[in-house]
C-alpha positions as CSV (number, residue, x, y, z in Angstrom):
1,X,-27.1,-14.2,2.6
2,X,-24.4,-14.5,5.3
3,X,-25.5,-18.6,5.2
4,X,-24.7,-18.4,1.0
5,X,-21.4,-17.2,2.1
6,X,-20.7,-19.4,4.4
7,X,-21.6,-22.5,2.4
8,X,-20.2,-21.5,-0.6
9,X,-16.3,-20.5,0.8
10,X,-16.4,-24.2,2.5
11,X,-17.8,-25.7,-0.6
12,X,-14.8,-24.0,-2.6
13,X,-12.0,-24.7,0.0
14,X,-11.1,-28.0,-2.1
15,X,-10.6,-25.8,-5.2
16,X,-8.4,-23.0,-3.0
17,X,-6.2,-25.9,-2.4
18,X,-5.5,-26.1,-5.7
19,X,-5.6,-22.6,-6.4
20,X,-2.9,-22.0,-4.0
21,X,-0.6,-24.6,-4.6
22,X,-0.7,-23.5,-8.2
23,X,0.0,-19.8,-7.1
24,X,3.1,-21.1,-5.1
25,X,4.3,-23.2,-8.3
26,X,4.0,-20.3,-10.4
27,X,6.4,-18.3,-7.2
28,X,3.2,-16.1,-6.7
29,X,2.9,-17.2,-2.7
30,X,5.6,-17.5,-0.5
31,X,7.4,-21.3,-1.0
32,X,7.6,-22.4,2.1
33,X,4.9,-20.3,4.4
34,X,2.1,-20.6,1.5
35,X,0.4,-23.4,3.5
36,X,-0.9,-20.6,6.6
37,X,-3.5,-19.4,4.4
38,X,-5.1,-23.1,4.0
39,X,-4.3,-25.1,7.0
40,X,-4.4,-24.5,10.2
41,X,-1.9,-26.6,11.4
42,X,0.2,-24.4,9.6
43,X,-0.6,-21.3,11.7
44,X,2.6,-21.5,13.6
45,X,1.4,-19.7,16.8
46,X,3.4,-18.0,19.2
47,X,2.5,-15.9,22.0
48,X,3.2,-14.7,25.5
49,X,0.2,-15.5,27.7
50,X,0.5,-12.7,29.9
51,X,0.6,-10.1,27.3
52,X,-1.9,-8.1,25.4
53,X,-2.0,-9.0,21.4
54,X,-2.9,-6.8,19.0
55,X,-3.6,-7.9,15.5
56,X,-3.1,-6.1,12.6
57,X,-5.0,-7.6,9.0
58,X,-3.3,-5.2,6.5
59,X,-3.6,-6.5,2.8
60,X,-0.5,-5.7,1.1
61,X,2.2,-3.1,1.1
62,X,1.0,-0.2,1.8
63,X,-1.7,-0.7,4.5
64,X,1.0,-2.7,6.1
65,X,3.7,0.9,6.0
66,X,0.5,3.0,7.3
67,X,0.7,0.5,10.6
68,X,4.3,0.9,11.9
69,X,3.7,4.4,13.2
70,X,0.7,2.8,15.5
71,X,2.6,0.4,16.5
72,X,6.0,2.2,17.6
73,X,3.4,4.9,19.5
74,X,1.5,1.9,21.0
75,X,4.9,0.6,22.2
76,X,5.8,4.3,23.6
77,X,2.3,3.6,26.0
78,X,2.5,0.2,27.4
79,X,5.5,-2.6,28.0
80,X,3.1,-5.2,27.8
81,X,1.7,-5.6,24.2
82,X,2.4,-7.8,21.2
83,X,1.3,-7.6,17.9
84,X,0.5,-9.7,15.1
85,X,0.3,-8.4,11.8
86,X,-1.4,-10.6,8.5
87,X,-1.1,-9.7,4.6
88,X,-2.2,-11.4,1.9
89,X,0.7,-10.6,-0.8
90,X,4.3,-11.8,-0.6
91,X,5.7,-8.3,-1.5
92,X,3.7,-7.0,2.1
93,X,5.5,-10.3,3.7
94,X,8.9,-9.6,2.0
95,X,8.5,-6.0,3.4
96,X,7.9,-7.2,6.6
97,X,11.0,-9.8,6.9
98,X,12.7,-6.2,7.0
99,X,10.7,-4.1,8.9
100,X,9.5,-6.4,11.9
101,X,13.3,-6.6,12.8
102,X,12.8,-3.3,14.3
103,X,10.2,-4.4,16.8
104,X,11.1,-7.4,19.3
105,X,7.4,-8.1,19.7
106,X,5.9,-7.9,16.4
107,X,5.8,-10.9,14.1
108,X,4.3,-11.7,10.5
109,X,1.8,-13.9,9.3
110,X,-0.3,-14.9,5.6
111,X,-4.3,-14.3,6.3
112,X,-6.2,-17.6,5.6
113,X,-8.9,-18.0,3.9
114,X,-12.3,-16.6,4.7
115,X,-13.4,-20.0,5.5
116,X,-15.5,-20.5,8.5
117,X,-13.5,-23.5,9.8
118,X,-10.3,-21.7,8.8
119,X,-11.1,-18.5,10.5
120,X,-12.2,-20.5,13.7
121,X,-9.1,-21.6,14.1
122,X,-7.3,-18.4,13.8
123,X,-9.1,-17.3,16.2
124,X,-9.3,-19.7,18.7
125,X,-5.3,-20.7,18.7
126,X,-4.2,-16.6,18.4
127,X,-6.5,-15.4,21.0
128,X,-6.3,-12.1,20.1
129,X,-7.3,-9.3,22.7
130,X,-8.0,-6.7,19.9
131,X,-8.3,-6.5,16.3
132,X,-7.5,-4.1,13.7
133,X,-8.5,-4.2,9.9
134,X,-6.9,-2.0,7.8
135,X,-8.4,-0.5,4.6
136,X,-10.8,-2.5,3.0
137,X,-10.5,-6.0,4.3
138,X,-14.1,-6.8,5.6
139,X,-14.2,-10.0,5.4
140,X,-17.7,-11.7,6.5
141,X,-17.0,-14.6,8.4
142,X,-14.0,-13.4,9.9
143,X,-16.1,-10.4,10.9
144,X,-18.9,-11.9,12.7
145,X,-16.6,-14.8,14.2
146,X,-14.8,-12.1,15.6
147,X,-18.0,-10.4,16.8
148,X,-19.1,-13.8,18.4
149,X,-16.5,-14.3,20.3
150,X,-16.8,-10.0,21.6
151,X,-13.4,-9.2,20.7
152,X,-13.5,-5.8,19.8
153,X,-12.8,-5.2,16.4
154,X,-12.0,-1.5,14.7
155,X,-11.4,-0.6,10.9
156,X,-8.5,1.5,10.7
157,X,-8.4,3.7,7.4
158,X,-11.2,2.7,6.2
159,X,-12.0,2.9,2.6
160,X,-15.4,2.1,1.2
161,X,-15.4,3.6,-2.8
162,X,-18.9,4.2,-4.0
163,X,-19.1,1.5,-6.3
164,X,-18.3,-1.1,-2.9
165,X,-20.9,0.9,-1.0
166,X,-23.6,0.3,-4.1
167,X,-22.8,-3.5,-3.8
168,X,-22.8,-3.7,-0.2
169,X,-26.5,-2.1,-0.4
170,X,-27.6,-4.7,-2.5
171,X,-27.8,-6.7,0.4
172,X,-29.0,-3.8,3.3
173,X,-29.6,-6.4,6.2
174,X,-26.5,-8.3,5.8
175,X,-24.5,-4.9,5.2
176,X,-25.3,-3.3,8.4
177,X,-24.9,-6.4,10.6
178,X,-21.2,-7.0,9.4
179,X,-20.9,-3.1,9.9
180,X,-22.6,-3.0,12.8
181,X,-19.8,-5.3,14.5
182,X,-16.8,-2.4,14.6
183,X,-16.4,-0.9,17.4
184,X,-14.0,2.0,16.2
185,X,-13.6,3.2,12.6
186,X,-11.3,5.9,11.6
187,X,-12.1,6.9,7.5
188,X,-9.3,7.4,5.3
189,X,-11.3,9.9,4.0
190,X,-15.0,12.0,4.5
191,X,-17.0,10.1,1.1
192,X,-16.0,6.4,3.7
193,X,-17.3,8.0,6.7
194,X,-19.9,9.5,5.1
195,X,-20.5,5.6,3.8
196,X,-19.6,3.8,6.8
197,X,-22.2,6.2,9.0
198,X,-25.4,4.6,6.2
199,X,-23.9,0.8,6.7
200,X,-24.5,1.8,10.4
201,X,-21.2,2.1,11.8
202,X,-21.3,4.8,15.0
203,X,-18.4,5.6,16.4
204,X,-16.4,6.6,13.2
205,X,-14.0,9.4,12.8
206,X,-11.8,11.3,10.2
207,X,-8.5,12.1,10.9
208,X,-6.6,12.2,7.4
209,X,-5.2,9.6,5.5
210,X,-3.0,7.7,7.3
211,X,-0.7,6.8,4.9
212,X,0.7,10.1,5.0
213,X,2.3,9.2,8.6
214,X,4.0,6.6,7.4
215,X,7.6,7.5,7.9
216,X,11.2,7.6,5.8
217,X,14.2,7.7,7.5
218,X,16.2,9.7,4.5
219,X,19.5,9.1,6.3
220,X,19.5,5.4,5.9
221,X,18.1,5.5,2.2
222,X,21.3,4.4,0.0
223,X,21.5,3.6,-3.6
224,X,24.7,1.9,-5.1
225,X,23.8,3.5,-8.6
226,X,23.6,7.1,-6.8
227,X,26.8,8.4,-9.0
228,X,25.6,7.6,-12.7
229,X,22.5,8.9,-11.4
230,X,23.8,12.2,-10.4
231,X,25.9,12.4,-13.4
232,X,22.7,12.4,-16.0
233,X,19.8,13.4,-16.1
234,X,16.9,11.4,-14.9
235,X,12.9,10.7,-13.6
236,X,11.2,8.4,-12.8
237,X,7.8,6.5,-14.0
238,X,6.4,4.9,-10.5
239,X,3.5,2.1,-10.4
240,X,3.3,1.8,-13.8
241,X,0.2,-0.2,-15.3
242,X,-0.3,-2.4,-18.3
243,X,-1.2,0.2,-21.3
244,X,1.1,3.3,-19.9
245,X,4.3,2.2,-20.3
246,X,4.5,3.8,-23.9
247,X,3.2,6.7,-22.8
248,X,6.5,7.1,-20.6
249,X,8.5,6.1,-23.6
250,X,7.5,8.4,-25.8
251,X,8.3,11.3,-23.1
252,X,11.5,10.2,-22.8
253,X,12.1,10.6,-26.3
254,X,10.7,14.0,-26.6
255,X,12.9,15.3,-23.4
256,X,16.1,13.5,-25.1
257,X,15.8,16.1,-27.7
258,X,17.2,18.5,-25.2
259,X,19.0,16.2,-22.7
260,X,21.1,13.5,-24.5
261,X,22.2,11.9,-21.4
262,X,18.5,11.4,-20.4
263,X,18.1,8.2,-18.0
264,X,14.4,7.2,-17.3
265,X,13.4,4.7,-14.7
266,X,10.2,2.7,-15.0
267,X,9.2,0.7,-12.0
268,X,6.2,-1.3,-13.0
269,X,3.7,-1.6,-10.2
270,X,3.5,-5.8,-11.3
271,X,7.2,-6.7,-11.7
272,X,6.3,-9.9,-13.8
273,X,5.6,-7.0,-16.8
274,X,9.3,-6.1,-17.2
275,X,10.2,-8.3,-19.8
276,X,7.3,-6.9,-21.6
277,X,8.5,-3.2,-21.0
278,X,11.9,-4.5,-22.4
279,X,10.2,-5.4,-25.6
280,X,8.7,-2.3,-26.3
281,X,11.6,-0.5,-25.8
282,X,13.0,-2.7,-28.4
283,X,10.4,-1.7,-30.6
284,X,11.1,1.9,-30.0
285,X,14.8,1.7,-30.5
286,X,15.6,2.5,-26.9
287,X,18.2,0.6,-24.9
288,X,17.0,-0.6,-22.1
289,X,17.9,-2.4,-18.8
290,X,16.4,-5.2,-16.6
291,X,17.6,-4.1,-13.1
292,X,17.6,-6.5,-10.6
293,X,18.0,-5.7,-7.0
294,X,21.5,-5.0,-6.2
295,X,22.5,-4.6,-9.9
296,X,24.8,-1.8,-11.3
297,X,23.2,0.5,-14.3
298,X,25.4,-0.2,-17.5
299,X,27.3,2.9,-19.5
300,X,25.0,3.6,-22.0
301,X,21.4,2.2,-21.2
302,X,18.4,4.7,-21.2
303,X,15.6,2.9,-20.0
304,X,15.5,1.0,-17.0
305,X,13.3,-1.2,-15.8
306,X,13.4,-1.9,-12.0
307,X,12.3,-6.0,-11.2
308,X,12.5,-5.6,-7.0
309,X,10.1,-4.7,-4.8
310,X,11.2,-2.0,-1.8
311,X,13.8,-0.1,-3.9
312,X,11.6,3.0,-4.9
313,X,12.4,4.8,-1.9
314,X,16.6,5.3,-3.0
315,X,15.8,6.5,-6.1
316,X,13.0,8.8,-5.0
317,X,15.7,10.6,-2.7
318,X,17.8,11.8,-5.8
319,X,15.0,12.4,-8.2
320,X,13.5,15.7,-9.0
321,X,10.2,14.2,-10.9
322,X,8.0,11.1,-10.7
323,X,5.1,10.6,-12.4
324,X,3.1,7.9,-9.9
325,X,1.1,5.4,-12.7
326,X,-2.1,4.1,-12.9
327,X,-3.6,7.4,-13.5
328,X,-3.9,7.5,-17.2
329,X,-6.2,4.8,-18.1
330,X,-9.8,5.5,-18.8
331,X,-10.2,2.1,-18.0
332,X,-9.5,2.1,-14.7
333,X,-10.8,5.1,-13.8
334,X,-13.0,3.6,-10.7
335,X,-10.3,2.1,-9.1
336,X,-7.3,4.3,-10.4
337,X,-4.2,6.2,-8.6
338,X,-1.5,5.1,-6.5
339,X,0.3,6.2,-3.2
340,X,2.5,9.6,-4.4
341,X,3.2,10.0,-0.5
342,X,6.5,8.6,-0.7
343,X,7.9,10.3,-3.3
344,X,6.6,13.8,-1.8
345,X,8.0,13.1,1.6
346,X,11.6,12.8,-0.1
347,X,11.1,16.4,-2.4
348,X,10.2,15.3,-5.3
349,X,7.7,17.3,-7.9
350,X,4.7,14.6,-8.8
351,X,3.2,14.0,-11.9
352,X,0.1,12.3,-12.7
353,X,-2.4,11.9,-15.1
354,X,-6.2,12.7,-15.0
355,X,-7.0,9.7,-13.1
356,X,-6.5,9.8,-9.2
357,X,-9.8,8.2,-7.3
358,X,-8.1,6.2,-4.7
359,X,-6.0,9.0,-3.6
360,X,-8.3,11.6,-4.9
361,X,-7.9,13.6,-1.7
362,X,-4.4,13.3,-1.2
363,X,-3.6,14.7,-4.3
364,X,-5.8,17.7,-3.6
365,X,-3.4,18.2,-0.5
366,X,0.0,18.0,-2.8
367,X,-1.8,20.3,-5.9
368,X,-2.6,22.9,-3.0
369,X,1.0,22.9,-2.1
370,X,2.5,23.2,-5.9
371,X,3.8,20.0,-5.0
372,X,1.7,17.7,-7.9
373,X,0.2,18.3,-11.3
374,X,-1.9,16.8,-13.4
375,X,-0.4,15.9,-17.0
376,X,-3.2,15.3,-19.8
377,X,-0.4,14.5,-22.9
378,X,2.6,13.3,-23.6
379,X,4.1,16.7,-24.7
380,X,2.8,18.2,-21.4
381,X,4.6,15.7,-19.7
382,X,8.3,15.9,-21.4
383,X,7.3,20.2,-21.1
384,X,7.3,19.5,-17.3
385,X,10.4,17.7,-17.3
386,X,13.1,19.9,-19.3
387,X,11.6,22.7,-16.9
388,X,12.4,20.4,-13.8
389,X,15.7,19.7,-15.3
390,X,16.6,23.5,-16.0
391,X,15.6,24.5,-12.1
392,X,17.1,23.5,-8.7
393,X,16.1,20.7,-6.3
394,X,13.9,20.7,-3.6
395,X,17.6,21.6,-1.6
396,X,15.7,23.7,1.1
397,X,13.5,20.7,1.6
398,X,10.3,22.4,2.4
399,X,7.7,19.7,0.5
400,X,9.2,16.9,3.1
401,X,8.6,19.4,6.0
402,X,4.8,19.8,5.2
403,X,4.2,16.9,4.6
404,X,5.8,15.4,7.6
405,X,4.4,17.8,9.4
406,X,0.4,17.2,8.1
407,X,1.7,13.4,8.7
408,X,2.4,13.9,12.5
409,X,-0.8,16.0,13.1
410,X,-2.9,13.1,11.3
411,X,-1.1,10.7,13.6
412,X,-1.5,12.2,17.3
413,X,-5.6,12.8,16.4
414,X,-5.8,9.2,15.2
415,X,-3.7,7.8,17.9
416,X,-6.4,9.1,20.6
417,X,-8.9,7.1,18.6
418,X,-6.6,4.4,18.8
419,X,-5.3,4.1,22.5
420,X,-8.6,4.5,23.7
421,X,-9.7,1.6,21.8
422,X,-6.6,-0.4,22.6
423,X,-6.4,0.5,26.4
424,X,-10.0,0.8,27.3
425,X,-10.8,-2.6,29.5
426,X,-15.1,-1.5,28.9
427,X,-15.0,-2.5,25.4
C-alpha cells in the first residue's frame, strides 16, 4: 500500500503543478511564496548550524495559535533553539506574518507536497533536529522519511475522528507502521488516545485540548468600530457555513422586534461567501454591509458581513453573545463545530447548535460552566439573545479566569511531555 502511495503522489506531481498555479491565479495560495509547496529550489532555507531546530507542521489557523505557547515556554528553557513552523493555508501564513514578529528565532514556511522527492528535500536541506505534527497531519511519506532518517517525530494534539480511524484500519499493516514511527503523542482528547493506542502508538498521553492555552492579550485587542458598537445593540454569528447564514438572519429579525438598533455581525468561516451573504440579506430586506479590514460601519447598516481574516478577536472583546457556526447542519454532522475558545476567553456567553463533534469535549467543559448552550431553533436563539441584552456583561470576568486558568494547567502537564521529548539527547 505505502508503494501505491508513493507512485501515485509522483505520478500526480505534474497535475499539482497545475493545480497550484491555478489556486494562485484564482488568489487562493500566496502570490509570490506559492512555489515552496512544489519546488524545492523554492524552499528558501535558513538556519543557524549550531542551533537546535524544531519544526512545527500545523495546517492552518488554529493548530498554528495552539503552538505559540510551546514555543515561548521552549524559549523560557534553552537559548539555543530555532523553530520552523509549516501551514498549508494562506490565512495560517497571513497569521503568522504577525505573530512570528514576536519571536527572533521562529520563521514561516508552505508544506510541500507529500511527494517522495519533494519531502526528501525538505528534509535533507532543513535538517531538522525534531519534529512536531500538529492535529491531524500524518502524512505517509513525510512520516516514514522522517522515520528513516531517525529524527524523532511526535504528534502534538492529536486528533484521529472515528470515521479516520475506520479508514486507517482498512489498511491495518500500513496503519501501524506510519503510527508506529511517533515517538510522543499527546491526544487532543481520550476517543484519539484511545485510537492512537489500537494504530499502535505507545507513549501517548492526554493532557486537554491544547487549544484552550492558546493565549489573548485583551489589552492590545482594539477595534476602530468600538463606539457604534457600544452604542447599539449587537452579537455575533462566528464561522459561519454555507446553509446557516439564514438561520442567523432570521434571528436577527425576531430580536429587532424588541431592539431596533439591533447590529448583527456574521463572519463567515470562507470569506469568498460574503457577497453571497449580501444577497440574501437583499432578499430579506435587511441592509447589510461588506466590511473590509480597517473599514468603518455606516449609520444605518444592520447586517455586517466581515471579509478579513484575524479580526474576530476585537469584536469578541465587546460582545456579550456569539453563536460559533458550523453546528447546525445535519450534513456535516461528522466533521462539524468550530473553536468557541476564543470567544470564551474574552467573556462572552456561546451559542451553538446541536452539532459540535470536533470540539465535542470542549463544549462539555463551557456547558459545565454555564458558559455555552445549545440552541435547537431559531426562536430559541433570538429568546437567548433579548435575555443577554436585558442582563450585565461578563464585567467581573470570571468565564476568562477559568478558562485561562484550565488553559495554564493543560499547558505545564503537556509541556513535561514536551521538553522531555525536545531535550532528551536518547531519543
Amino acid at each position: 500500500m505505502i508503494l501505491t502511495y508513493r507512485v501515485l503522489t509522483t505520478l500526480i506531481y505534474p497535475f499539482l503543478l497545475i493545480f497550484i498555479y491555478f489556486r494562485k491565479i484564482t488568489k487562493k495560495e500566496d502570490s509570490q511564496r506559492y512555489k515552496e509547496k512544489i519546488l524545492s529550489s523554492h524552499f528558501n532555507i535558513n538556519r543557524r548550524k549550531d542551533s537546535k531546530l524544531i519544526w512545527f507542521h500545523a495546517a492552518s489557523i488554529g493548530e498554528f495559535k495552539s503552538i505559540l505557547p510551546v514555543i515561548k515556554e521552549l524559549n523560557l528553557k534553552s537559548d539555543n533553539l530555532e523553530f520552523l513552523i509549516t501551514t498549508v493555508t494562506l490565512s495560517s501564513s497571513n497569521l503568522a506574518k504577525t505573530e512570528l514578529k514576536k519571536f527572533t528565532n521562529a520563521q514561516h514556511r508552505f508544506l510541500p507536497f507529500d511527494v517522495i522527492f519533494l519531502i526528501n528535500d525538505f528534509l535533507r536541506l532543513w535538517k531538522p533536529n525534531r519534529i512536531i505534527l500538529v492535529d491531524s497531519e500524518i502524512w505517509p511519506n513525510l512520516i516514514l522519511q522522517i522515520n528513516k532518517r531517525k529524527i524523532p517525530l511526535a504528534l502534538f494534539n492529536a486528533r484521529i475522528t472515528s470515521k479516520t480511524y475506520k479508514k486507517w484500519m482498512t489498511f491495518p499493516n500500513t496503519a501501524r507502521k506510519i503510527f508506529s514511527c511517533f515517538n510522543l503523542c499527546i491526544s487532543s482528547n481520550l476517543e484519539t488516545k484511545e485510537y492512537l493506542y489500537q494504530l499502535g502508538v505507545k507513549n501517548n498521553y492526554f493532557n486537554g485540548n491544547a487549544k484552550l492555552f492558546s493565549e489573548i492579550h485583551e489589552n492590545v485587542i482594539k477595534n476602530s468600530n468600538k463606539a457604534i458598537l457600544m452604542k447599539n445593540k449587537f452579537w455575533i454569528a462566528a464561522s459561519t457555513h454555507e446553509g446557516e447564514d439564514v438561520f442567523f438572519l432570521k434571528a436577527h429579525n425576531e430580536v429587532k422586534k424588541i431592539y431596533k438598533n439591533l447590529i448583527t455581525i456574521i463572519a463567515p468561516r470562507h470569506i469568498d461567501r460574503v457577497q453571497h451573504i449580501k444577497s440574501l440579506c437583499r432578499s430579506l430586506n435587511l441592509n447589510a454591509q461588506i466590511l473590509n479590514k480597517n473599514e468603518t460601519i455606516l449609520e444605518g447598516k444592520e447586517i455586517i458581513i466581515i471579509n478579513s481574516f484575524g479580526v474576530l478577536q476585537s469584536y469578541f472583546k465587546y460582545a456579550k453573545s456569539v453563536f460559533i457556526g458550523k453546528s447546525t447542519l445535519k450534513r456535516l454532522e461528522k466533521v462539524s463545530g468550530q473553536n468557541p475558545i476564543e470567544a470564551a476567553k474574552l467573556g462572552c456567553k456561546i451559542y451553538h447548535g446541536p452539532y459540535v463533534y470536533n470540539f465535542k469535549e470542549i463544549y462539555e467543559i463551557l456547558k459545565k460552566n454555564n458558559i455555552s448552550k445549545k440552541i435547537e431553533t431559531c426562536t430559541d436563539l433570538s429568546n437567548n439573545l433579548i435575555k443577554d441584552f436585558k442582563s450585565s456583561h461578563d464585567s467581573d470576568g470570571k468565564t476568562s479566569i477559568l478558562i485561562n486558568n484550565l488553559g495554564e494547567k493543560i499547558l505545564a502537564d503537556t509541556m513535561k511531555n514536551i521538553s522531555n521529548f525536545v531535550f532528551n539527547e536518547t531519543l
